[in-house]
N, CA, C and O atoms as CSV, one atom per row, in Angstrom:
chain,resi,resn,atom,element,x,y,z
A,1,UNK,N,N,-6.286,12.443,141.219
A,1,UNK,CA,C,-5.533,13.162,142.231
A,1,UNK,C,C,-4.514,12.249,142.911
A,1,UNK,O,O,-3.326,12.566,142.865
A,2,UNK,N,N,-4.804,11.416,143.381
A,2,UNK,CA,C,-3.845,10.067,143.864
A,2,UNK,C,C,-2.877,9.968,142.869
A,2,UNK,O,O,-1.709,10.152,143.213
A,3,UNK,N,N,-3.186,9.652,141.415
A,3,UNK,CA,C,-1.558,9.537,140.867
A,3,UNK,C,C,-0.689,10.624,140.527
A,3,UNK,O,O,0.477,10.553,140.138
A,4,UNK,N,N,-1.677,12.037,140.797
A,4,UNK,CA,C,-0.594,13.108,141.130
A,4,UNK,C,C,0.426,13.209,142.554
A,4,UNK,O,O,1.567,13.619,142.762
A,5,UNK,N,N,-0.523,12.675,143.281
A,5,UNK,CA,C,0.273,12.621,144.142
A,5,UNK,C,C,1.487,11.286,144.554
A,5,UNK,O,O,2.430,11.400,145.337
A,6,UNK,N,N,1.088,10.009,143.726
A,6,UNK,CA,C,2.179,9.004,144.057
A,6,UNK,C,C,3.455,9.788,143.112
A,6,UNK,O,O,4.645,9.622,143.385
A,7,UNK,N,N,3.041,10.534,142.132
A,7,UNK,CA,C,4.035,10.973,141.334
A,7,UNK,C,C,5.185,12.285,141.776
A,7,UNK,O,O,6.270,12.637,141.313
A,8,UNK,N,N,4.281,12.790,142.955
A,8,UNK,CA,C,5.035,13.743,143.890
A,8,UNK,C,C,5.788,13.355,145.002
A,8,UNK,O,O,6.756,13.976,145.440
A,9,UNK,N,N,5.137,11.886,145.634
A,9,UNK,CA,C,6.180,11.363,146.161
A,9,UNK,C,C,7.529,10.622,145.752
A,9,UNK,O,O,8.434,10.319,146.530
A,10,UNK,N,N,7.485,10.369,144.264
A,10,UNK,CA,C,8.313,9.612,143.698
A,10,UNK,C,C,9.441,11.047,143.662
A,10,UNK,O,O,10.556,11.195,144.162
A,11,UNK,N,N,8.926,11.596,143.171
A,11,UNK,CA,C,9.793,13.319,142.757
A,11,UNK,C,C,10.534,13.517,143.800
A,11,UNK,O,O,11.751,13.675,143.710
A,12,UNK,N,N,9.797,13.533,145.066
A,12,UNK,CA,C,10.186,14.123,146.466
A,12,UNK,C,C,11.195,12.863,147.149
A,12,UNK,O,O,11.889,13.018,148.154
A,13,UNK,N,N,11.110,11.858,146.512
A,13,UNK,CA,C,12.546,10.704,147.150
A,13,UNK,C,C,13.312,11.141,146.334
A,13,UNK,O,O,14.320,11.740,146.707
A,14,UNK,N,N,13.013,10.943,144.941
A,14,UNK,CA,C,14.164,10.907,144.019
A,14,UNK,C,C,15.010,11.805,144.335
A,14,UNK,O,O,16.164,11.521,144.657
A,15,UNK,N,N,14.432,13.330,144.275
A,15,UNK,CA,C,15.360,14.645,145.137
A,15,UNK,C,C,16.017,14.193,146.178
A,15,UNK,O,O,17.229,14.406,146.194
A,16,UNK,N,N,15.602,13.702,146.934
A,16,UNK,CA,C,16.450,13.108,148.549
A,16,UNK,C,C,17.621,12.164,148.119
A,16,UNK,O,O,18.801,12.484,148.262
A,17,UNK,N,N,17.140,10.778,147.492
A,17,UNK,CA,C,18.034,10.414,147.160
A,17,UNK,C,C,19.211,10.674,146.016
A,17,UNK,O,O,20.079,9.824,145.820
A,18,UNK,N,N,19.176,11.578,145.483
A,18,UNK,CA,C,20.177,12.619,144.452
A,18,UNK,C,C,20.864,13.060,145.547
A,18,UNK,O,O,21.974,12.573,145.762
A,19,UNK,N,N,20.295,14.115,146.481
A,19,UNK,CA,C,20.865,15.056,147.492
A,19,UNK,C,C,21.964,13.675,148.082
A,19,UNK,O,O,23.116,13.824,147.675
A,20,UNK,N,N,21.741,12.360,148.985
A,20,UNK,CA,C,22.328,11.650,149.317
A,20,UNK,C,C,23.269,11.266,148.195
A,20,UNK,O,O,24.202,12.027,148.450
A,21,UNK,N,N,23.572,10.711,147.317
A,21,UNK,CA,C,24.290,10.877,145.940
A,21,UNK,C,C,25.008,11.687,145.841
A,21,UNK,O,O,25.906,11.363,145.064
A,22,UNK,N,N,25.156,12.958,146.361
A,22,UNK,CA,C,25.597,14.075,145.829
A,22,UNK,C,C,26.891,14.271,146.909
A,22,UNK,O,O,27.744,15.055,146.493
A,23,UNK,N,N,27.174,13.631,148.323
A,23,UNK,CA,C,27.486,13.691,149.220
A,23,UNK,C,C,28.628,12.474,149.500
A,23,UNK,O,O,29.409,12.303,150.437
A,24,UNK,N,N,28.346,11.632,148.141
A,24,UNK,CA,C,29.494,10.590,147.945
A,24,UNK,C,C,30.535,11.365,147.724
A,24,UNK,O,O,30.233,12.294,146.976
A,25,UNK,N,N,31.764,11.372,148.102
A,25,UNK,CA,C,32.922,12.065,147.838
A,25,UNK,C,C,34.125,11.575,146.539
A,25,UNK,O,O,34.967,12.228,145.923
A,26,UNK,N,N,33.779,10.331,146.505
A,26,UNK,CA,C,34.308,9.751,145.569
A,26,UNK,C,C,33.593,9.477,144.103
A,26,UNK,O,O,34.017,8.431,143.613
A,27,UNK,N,N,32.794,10.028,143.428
A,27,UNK,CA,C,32.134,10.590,142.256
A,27,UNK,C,C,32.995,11.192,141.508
A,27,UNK,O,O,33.872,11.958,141.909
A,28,UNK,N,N,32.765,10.848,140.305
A,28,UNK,CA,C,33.169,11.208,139.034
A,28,UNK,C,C,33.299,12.871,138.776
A,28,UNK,O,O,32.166,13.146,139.170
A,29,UNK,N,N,33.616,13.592,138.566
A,29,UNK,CA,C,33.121,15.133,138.449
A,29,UNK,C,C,31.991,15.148,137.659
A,29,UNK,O,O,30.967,15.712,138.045
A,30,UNK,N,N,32.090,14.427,136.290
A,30,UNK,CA,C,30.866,14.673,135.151
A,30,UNK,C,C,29.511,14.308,135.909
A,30,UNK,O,O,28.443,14.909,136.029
A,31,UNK,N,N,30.021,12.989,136.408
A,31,UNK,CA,C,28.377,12.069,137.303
A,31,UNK,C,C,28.070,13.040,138.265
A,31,UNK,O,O,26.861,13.273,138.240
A,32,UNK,N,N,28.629,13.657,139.047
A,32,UNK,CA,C,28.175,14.781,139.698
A,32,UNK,C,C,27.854,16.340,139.346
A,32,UNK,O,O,27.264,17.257,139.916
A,33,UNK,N,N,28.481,16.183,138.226
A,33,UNK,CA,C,27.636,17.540,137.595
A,33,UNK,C,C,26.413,17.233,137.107
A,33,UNK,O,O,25.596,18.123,137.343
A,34,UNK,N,N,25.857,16.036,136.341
A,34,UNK,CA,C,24.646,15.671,136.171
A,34,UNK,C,C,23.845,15.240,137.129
A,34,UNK,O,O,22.631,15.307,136.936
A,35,UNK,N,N,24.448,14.615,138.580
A,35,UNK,CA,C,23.068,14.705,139.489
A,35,UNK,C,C,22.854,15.794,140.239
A,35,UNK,O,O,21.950,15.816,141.074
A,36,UNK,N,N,24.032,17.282,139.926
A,36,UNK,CA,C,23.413,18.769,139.953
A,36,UNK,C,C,22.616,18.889,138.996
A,36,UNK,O,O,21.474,19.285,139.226
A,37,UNK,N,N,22.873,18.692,138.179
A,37,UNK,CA,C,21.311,18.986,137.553
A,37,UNK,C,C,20.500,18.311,137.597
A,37,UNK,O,O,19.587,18.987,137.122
A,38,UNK,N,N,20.020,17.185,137.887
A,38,UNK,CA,C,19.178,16.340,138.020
A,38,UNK,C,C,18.072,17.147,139.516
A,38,UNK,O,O,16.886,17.458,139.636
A,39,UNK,N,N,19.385,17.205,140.463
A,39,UNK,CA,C,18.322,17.819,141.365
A,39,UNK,C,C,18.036,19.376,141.427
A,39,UNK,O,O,17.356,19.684,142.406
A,40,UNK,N,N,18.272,20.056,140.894
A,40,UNK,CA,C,17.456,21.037,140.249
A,40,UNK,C,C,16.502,20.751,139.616
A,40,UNK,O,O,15.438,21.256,139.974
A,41,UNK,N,N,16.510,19.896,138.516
A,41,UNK,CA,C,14.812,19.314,137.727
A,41,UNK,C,C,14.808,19.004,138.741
A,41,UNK,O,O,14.675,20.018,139.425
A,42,UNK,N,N,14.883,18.089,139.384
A,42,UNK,CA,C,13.185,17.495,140.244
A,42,UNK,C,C,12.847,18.583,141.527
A,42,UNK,O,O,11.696,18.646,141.961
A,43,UNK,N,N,14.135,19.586,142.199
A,43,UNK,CA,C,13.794,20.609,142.603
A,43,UNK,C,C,12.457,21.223,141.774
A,43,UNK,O,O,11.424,21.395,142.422
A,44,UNK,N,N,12.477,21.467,140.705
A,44,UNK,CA,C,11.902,22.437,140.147
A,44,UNK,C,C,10.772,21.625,140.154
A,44,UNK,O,O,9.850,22.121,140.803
A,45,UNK,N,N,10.484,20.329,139.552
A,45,UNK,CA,C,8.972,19.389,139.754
A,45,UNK,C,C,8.297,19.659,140.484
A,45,UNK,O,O,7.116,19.966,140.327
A,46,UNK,N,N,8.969,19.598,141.557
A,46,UNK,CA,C,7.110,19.602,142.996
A,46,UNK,C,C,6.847,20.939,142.866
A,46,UNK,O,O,5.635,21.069,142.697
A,47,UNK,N,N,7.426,22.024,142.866
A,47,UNK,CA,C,6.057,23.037,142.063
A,47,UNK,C,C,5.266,23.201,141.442
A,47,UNK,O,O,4.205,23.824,141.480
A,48,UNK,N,N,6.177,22.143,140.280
A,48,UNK,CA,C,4.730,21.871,139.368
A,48,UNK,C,C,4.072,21.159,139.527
A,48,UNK,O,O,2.978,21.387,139.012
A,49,UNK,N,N,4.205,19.748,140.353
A,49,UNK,CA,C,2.933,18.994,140.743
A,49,UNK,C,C,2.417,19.731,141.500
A,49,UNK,O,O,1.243,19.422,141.701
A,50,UNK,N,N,2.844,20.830,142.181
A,50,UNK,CA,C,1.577,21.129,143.313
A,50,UNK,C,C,0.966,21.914,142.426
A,50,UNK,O,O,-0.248,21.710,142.414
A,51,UNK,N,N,1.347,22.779,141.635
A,51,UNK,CA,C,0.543,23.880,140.314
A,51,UNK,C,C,-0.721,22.014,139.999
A,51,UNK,O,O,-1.896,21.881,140.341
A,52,UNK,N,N,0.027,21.141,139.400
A,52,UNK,CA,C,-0.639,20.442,138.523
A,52,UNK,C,C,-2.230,19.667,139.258
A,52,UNK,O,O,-3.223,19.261,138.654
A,53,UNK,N,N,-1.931,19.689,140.809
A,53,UNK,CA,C,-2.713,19.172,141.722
A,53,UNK,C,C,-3.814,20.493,141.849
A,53,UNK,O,O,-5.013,20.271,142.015
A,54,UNK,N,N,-3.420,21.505,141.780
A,54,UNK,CA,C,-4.499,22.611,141.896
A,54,UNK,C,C,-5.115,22.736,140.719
A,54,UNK,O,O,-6.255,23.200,140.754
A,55,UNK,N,N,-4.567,22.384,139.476
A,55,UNK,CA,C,-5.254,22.623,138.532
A,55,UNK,C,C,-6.377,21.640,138.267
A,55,UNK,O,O,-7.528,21.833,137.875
A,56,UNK,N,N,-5.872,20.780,138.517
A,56,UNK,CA,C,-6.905,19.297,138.199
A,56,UNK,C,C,-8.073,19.006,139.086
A,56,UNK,O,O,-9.114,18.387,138.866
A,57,UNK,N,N,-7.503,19.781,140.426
A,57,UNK,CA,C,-9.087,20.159,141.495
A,57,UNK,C,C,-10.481,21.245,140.959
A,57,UNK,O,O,-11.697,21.250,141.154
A,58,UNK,N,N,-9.292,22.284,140.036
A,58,UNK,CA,C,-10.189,22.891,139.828
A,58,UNK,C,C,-10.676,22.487,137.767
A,58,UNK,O,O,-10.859,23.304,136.865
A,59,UNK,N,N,-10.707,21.664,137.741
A,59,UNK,CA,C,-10.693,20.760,136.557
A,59,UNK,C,C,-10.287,21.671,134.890
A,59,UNK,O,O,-10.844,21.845,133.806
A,60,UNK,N,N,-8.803,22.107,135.652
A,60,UNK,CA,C,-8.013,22.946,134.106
A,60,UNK,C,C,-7.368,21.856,133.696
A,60,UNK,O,O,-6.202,21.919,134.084
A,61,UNK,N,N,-7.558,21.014,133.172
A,61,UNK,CA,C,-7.241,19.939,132.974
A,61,UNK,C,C,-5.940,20.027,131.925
A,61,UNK,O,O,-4.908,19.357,131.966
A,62,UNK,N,N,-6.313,21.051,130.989
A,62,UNK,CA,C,-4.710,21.500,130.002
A,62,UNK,C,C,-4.050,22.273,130.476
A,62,UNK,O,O,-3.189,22.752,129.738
A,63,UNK,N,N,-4.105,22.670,131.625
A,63,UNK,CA,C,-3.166,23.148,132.441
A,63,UNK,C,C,-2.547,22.645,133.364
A,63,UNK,O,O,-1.473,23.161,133.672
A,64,UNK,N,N,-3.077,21.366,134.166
A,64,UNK,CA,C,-2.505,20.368,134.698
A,64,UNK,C,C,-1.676,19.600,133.338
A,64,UNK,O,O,-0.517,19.248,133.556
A,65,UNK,N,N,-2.026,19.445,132.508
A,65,UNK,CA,C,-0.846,18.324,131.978
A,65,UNK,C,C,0.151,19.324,131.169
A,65,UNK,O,O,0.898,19.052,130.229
A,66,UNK,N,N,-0.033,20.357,131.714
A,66,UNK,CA,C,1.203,21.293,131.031
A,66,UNK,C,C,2.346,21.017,132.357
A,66,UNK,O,O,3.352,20.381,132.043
A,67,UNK,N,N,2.275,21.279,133.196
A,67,UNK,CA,C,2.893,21.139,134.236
A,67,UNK,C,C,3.172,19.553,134.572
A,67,UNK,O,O,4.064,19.405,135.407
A,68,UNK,N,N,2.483,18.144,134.002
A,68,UNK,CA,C,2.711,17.003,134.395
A,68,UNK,C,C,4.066,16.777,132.870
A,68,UNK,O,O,5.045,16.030,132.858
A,69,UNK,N,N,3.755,17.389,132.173
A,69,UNK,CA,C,4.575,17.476,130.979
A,69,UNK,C,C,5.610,17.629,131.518
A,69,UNK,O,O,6.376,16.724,131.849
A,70,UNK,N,N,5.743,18.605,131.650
A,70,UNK,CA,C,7.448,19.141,132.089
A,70,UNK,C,C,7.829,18.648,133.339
A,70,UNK,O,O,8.826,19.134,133.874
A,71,UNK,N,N,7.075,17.591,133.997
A,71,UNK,CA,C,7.706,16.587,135.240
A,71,UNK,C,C,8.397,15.423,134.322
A,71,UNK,O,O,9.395,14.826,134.728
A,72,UNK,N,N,7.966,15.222,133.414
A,72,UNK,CA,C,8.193,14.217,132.344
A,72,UNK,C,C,9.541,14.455,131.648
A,72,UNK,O,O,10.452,13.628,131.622
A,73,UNK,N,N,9.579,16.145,130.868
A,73,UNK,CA,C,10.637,16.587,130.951
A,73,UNK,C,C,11.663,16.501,131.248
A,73,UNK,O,O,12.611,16.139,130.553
A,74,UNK,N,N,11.651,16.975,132.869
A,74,UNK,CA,C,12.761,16.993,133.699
A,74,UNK,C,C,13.524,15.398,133.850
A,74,UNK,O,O,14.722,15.157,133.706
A,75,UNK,N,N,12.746,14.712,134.087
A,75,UNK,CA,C,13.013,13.053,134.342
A,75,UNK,C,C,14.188,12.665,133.151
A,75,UNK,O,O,15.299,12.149,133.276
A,76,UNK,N,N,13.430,13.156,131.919
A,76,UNK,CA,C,14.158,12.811,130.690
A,76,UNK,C,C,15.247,13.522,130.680
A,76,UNK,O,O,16.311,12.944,130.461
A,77,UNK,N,N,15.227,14.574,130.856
A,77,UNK,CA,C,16.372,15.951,130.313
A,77,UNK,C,C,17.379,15.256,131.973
A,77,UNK,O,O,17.889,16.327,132.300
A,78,UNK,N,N,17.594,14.817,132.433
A,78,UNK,CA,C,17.970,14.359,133.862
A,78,UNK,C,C,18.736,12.808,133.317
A,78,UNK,O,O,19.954,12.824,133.498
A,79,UNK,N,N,18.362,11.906,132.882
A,79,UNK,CA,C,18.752,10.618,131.973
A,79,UNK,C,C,19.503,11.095,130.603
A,79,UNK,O,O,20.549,10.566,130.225
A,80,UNK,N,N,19.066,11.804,130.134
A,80,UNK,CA,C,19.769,12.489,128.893
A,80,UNK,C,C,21.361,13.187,129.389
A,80,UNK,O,O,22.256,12.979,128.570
A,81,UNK,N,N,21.614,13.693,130.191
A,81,UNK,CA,C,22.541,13.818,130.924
A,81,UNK,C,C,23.745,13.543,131.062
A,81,UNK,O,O,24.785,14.192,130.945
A,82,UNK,N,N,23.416,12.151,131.414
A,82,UNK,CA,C,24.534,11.247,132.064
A,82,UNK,C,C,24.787,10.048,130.429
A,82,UNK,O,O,25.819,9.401,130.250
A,83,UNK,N,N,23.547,10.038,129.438
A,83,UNK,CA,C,24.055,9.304,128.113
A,83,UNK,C,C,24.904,10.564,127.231
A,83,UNK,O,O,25.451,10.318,126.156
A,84,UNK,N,N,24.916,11.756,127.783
A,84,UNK,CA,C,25.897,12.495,127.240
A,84,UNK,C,C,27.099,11.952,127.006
A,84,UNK,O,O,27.281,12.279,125.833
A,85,UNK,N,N,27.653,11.593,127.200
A,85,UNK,CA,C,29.451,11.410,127.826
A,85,UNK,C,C,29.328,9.242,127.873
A,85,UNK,O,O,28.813,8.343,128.536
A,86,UNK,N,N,30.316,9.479,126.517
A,86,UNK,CA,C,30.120,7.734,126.501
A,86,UNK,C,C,30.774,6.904,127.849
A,86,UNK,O,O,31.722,7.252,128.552
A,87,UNK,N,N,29.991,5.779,127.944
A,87,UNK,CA,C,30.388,4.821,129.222
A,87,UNK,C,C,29.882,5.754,130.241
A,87,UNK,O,O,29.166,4.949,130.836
A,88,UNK,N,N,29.706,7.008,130.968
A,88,UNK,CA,C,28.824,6.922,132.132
A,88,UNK,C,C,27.680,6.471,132.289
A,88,UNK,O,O,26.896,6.827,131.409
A,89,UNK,N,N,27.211,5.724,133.187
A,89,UNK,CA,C,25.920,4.872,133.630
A,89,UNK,C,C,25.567,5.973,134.494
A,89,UNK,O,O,26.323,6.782,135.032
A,90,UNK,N,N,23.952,5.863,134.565
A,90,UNK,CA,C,23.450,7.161,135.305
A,90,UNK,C,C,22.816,6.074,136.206
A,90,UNK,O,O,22.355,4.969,135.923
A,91,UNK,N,N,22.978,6.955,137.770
A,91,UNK,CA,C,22.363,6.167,138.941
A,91,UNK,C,C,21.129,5.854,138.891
A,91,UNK,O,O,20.589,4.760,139.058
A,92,UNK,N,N,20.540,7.243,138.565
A,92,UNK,CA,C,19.039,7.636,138.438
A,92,UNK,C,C,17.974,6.817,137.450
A,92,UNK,O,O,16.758,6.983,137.548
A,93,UNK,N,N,18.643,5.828,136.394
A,93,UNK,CA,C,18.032,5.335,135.135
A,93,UNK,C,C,16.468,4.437,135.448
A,93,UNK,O,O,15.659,4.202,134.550
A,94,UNK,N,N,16.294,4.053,136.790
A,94,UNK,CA,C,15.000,3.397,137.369
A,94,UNK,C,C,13.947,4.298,138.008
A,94,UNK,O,O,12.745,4.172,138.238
A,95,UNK,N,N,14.974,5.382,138.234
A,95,UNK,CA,C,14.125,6.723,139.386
A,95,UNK,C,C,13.454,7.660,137.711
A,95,UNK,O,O,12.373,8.219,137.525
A,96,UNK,N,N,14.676,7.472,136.751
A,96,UNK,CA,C,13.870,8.620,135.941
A,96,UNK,C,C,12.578,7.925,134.930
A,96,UNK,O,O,11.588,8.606,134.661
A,97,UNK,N,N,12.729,6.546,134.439
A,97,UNK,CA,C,11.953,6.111,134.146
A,97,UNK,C,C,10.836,5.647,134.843
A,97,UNK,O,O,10.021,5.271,134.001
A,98,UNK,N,N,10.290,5.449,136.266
A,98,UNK,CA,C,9.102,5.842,137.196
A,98,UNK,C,C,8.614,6.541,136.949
A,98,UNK,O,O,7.518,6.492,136.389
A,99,UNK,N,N,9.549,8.017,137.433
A,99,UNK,CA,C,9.040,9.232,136.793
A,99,UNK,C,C,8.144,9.762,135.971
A,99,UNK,O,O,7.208,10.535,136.176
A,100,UNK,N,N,8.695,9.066,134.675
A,100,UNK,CA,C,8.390,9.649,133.821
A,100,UNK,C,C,7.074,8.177,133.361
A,100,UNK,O,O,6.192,8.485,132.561
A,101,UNK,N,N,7.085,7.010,133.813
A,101,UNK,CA,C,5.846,6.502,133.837
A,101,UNK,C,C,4.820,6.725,134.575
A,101,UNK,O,O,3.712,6.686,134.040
A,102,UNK,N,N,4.945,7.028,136.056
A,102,UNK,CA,C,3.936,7.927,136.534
A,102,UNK,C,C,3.508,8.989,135.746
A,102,UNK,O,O,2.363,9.018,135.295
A,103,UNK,N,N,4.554,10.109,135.481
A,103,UNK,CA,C,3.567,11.389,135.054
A,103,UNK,C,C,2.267,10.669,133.629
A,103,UNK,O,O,1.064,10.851,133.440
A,104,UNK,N,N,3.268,9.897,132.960
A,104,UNK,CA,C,2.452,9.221,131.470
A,104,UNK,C,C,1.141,8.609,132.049
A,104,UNK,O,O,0.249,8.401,131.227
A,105,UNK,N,N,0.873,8.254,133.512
A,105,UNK,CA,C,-0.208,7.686,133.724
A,105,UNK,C,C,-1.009,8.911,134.076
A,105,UNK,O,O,-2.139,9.051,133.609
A,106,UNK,N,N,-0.629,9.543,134.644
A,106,UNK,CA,C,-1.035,11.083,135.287
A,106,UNK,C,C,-2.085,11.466,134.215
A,106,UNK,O,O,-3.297,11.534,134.420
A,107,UNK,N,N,-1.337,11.752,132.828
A,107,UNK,CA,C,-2.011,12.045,131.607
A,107,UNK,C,C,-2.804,11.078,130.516
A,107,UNK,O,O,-3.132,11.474,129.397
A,108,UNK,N,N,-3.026,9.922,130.956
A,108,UNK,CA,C,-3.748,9.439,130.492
A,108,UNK,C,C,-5.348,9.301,131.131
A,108,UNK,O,O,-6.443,9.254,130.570
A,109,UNK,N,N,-4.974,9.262,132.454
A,109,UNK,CA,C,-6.219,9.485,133.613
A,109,UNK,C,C,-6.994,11.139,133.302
A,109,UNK,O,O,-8.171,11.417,133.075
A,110,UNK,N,N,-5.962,11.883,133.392
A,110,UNK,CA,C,-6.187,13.123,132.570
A,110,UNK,C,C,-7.330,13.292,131.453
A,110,UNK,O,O,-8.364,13.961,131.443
A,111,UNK,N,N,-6.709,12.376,130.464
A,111,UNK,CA,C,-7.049,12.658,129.110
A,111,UNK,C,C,-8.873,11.705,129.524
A,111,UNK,O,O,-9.933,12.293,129.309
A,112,UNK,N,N,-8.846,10.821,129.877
A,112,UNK,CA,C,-10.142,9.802,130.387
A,112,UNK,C,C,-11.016,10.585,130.859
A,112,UNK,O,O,-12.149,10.478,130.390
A,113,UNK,N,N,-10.707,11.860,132.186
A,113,UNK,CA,C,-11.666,12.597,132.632
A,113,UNK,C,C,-12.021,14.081,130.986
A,113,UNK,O,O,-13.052,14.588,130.545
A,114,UNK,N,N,-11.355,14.144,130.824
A,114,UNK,CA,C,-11.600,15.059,129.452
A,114,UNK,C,C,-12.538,14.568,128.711
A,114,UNK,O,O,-13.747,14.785,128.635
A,115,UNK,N,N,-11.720,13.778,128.098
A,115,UNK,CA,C,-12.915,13.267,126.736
A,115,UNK,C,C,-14.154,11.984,127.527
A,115,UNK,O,O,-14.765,11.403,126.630
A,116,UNK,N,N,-14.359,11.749,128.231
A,116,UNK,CA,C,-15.107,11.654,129.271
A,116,UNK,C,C,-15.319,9.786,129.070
A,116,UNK,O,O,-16.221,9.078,129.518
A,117,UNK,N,N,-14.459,9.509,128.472
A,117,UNK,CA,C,-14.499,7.873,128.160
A,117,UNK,C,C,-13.608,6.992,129.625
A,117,UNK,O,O,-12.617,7.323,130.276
A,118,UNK,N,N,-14.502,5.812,129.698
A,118,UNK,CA,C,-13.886,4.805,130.868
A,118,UNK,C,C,-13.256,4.019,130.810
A,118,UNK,O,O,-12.932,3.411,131.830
């Protein structure tokens, strides 16, 4: 439960700091069309960590990592983005790889309480 939740706080800056990002006036159009979408994915994340936090209380355990999946997703599909379009550097490239190493720990802790090995 704890690394669902360090992984919801990571989600819940990253969104903030996108939103701050987004408010630079002097941005690229493309770099700012990708950290619109960027914060839409991670908009869309903390629903699913909170889906993924209820599931794992109530021990649906393949239903929590359906939802830690697509936090993973978003992170990627968010970095994928900005390597669209040669030479843009994406701001986000430390925020999405956290991300997406948290959720990977998420599901391995996951997978430990499943198959019931320590």
């Amino acid at each position: 439960m704890i690394s669902i939740r360090l992984t919801r706080y990571n989600v819940t800056d990253t969104r903030c700091h996108i939103k701050h990002l987004l408010k630079v006036n002097k941005l690229d159009p493309y770099v700012k069309a990708c950290l619109r979408d960027c914060f839409d994915l991670y908009s869309d994340a903390i629903p699913s960590l909170k889906e993924a936090m209820k599931y794992y209380s109530s021990k649906r355990y393949d239903d929590a990592n359906v939802q830690i999946s697509s936090v993973m997703d978003a992170a990627t599909t968010c970095e994928d983005g900005f390597n669209e379009k040669e030479g843009v550097v994406s701001p986000l490239t430390k925020r999405n790889n956290l991300t997406f190493e948290l959720s990977a720990m998420v599901l391995s802790i996951m997978d430990m309480l499943q198959t019931g090995s320590h």
